[in-house]
C-alpha positions in Angstrom: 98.8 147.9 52.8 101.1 145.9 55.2 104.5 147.5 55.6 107.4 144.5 56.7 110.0 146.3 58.7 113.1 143.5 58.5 116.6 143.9 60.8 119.7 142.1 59.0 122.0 141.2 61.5 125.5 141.1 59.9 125.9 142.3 56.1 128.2 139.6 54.5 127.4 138.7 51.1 124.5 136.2 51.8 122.9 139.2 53.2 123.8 141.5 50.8 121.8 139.1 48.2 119.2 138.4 50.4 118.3 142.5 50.8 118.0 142.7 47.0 115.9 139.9 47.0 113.3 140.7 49.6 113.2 144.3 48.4 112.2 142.7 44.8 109.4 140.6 46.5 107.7 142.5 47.9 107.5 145.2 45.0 106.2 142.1 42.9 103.8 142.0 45.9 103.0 145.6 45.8 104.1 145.6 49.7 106.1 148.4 51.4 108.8 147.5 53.3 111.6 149.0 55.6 114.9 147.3 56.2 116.9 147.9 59.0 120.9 146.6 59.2 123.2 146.2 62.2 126.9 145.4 61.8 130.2 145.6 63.6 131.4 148.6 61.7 134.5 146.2 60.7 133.7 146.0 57.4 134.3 147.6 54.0 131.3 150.4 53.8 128.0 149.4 51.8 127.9 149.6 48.3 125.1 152.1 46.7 123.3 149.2 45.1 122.4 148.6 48.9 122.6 151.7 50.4 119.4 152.9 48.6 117.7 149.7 50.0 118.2 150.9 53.7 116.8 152.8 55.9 118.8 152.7 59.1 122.6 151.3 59.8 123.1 150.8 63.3 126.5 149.8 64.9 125.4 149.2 68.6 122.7 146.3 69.6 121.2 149.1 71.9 120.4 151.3 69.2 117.7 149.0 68.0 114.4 149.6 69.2 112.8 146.3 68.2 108.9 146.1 66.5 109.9 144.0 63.7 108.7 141.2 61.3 111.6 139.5 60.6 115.2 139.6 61.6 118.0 138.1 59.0 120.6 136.4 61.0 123.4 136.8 58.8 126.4 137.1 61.2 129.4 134.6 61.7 127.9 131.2 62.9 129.6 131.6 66.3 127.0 134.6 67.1 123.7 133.1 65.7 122.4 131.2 69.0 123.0 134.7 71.0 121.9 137.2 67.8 118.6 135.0 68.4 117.7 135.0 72.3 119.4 138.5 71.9 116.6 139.8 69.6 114.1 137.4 70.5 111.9 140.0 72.0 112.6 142.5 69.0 111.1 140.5 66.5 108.3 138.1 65.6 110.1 135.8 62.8 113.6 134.7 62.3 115.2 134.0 59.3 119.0 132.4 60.2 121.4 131.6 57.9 123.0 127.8 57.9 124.7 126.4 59.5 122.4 127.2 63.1 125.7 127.2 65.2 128.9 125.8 66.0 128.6 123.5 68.5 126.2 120.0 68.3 126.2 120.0 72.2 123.8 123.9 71.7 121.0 123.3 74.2 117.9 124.6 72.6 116.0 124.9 76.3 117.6 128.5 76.0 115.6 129.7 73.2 112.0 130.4 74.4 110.2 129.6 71.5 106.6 130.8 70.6 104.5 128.7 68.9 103.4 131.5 66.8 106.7 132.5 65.7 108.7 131.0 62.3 112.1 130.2 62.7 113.9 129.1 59.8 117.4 128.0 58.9 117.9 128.4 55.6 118.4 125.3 53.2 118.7 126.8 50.0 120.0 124.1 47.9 116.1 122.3 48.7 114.8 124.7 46.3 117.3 124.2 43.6 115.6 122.7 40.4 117.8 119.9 40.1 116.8 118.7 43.7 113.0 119.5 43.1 113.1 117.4 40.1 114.5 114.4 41.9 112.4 115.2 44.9 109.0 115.0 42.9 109.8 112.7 39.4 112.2 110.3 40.9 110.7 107.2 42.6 112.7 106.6 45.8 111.8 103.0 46.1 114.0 102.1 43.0 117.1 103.9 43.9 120.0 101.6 45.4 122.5 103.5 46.5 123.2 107.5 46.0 126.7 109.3 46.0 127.0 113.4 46.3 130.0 115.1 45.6 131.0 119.3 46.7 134.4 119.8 45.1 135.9 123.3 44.8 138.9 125.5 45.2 138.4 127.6 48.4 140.5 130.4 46.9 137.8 131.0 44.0 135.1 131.0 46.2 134.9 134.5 46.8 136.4 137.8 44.3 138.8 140.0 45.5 138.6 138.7 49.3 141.5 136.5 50.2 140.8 133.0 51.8 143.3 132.8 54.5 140.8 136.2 55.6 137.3 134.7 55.7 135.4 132.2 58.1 135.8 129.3 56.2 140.1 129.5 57.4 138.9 129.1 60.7 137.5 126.2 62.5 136.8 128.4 65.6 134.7 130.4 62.8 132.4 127.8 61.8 134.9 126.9 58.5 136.0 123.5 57.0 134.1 121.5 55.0 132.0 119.5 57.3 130.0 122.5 58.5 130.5 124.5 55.6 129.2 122.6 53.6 126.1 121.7 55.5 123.7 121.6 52.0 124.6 118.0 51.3 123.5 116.8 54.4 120.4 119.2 54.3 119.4 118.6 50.8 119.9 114.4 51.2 118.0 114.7 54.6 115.3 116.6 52.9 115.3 113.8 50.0 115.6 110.5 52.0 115.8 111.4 55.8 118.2 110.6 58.5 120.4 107.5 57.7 120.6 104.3 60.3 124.4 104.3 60.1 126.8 106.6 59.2 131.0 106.6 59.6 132.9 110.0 58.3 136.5 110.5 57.6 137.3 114.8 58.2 140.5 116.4 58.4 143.3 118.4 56.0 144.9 117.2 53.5 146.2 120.2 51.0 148.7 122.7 51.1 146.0 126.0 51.9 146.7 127.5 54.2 143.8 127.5 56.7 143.1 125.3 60.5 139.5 124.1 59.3 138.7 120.6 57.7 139.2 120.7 53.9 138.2 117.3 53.4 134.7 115.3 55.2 134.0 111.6 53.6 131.0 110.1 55.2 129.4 106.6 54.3 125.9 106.3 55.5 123.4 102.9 55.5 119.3 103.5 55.4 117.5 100.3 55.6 117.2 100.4 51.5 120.1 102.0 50.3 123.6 103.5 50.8 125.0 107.2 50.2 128.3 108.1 50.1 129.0 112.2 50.6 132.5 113.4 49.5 133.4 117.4 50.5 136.2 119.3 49.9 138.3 122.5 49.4 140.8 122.0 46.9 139.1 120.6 43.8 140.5 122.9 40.8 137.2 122.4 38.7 134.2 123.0 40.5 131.9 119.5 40.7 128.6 119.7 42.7 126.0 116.8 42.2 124.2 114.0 43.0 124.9 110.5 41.5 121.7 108.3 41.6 122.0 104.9 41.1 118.5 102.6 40.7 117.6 99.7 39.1 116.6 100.7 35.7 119.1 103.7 35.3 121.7 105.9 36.7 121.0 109.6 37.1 123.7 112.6 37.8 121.8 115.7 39.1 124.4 118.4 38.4 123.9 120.6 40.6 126.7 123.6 39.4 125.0 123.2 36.2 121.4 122.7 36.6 121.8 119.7 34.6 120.1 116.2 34.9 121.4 113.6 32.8 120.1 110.2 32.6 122.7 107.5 31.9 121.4 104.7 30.2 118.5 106.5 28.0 120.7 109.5 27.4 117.7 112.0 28.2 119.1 115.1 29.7 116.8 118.2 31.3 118.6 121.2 31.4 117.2 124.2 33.8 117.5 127.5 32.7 117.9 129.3 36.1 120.6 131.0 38.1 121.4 131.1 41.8 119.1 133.7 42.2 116.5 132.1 41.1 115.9 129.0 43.7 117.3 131.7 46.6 114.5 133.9 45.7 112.3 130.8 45.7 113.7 130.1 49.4 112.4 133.6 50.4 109.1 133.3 49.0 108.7 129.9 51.4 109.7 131.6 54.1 107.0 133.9 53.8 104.7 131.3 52.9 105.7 129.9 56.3 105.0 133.1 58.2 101.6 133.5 56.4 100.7 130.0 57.8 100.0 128.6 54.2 102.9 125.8 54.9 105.1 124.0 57.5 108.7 125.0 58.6 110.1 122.1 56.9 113.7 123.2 58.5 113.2 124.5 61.6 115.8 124.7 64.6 115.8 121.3 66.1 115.8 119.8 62.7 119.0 122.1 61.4 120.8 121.2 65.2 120.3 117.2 64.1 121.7 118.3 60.4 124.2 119.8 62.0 125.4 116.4 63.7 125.3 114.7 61.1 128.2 116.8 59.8 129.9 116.0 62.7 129.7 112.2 62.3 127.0 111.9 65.1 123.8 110.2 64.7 
């Protein structure tokens, strides 16, 4: 029986979920496994619901040996590019959490990639029912013109943990809207592909009190239909969906609600899932990917031109 040994690099709360999660794979899959965590030592300590999930905590990138399957990269955006070529040679697979990096300018010649290797940057909303539906029922030669929306309040995003303290404050962090909230691009990429033309409006507009972006507007043109994107901070009721306009009908994907309602017939197909459910899902392709039994659909040149997109570049 194969045991995965796995490194997390960085224990936020992405990764946090993500080690409850792979531990609950692969005892579905009856396969042992062995995770292994390294992290600044700056934060609170580890809860017991993941302490009994790890094996080793290291607090010093010398102390880890290397021989592993996969390392997590689930440390601040800024460190991603150096977490990988830093562990490049400790491990065969990466998993790295979006967005890649900082910086659209990253040259990728630094990262000696093997062929053999997986590296993913993960694109969870793909896997989300409400985007799987319109990805495989929705004929994309009838749609006209598409309009996604991310609106929240940044100082509900996370319990207990005060805004003005967490990346998303900080441009130099990888916060603000634009890069943030990277999923609409990834998710409308992974729909439609890459648009002709595209204009974007970012900047700040409320009274929170962070430096990053809390508003990014982009209009984009494909040669057969149009998509706006709005993405903000400060919405004080959370709205996350995708507005689909064809010639027959108008279809909201709701997204926070796992909702999709058609307009004009009324039908409405309501997904029973959580979160959990389409991030478990992510997982499972991941290792799918490493097994060989499908394509990186997201791998790191395709998240870097993601990533520009965010930025207004095309």
């Amino acid at each position: 029986m194969k045991k995965w040994k796995i490194l997390f690099v960085g224990v936020g709360s992405i990764a946090k979920r993500h080690i409850k999660n792979i531990v609950s794979i692969m005892e579905k899959r009856n396969e042992a496994i062995q995770v292994d965590v390294l992290r600044s030592g700056k934060g609170s300590d580890l809860e017991d619901d993941i302490k009994c999930f790890i094996s080793s905590v290291y607090n010093l990138d010398s102390q880890v040996s290397g021989g592993y399957d996969i390392v997590f990269v689930t440390n601040p955006t800024q460190l991603h590019i150096e977490t990988i070529i830093k562990f490049h040679d400790k491990s065969q697979h990466f998993f790295i959490e979006k967005p890649l990096c900082m910086l659209t300018q990253t040259d990728l010649s630094v990262l000696d990639f093997r062929k053999e290797s997986i590296y993913y940057v993960a694109a969870p909303l793909r896997y989300n029912p409400v985007i799987q539906y319109i990805k495989e029922n929705i004929c994309h030669e009838n749609i006209l013109s598409v309009r996604s929306i991310s609106s929240s309040y940044l100082p509900d995003w996370r319990q207990d943990i005060d805004y003005r303290n967490t990346y998303s404050a900080y441009r130099n962090m990888g916060g603000g809207v634009s890069i943030d909230l990277i999923h609409e691009w990834d998710y409308l990429t992974y729909l439609f592909g890459f648009p002709e033309k595209m204009k974007c409006i970012c900047g700040k507009k409320s009274k929170l009190e962070i430096d990053s972006d809390d508003i990014a507007i982009y209009i984009a043109e494909y040669k057969d239909k149009t998509t706006e994107i709005h993405l903000d901070y400060f919405g004080q009721k959370t709205i996350r969906e995708i507005m689909i306009f064809t010639d027959n009908d108008t279809i909201i994907g709701d997204i926070a609600n796992n909702e999709i309602i058609f307009l004009k017939t009324g039908k409405r197909i309501l997904f029973n899932e959580t979160r959990n459910d389409y991030q478990k899902r992510e997982l499972y392709s991941f290792l799918d990917m490493i097994s060989g039994k499908i394509v990186n659909h997201n791998n790191i040149s395709h998240a870097l031109e993601v990533l520009k997109l965010t930025q207004g570049e095309l």
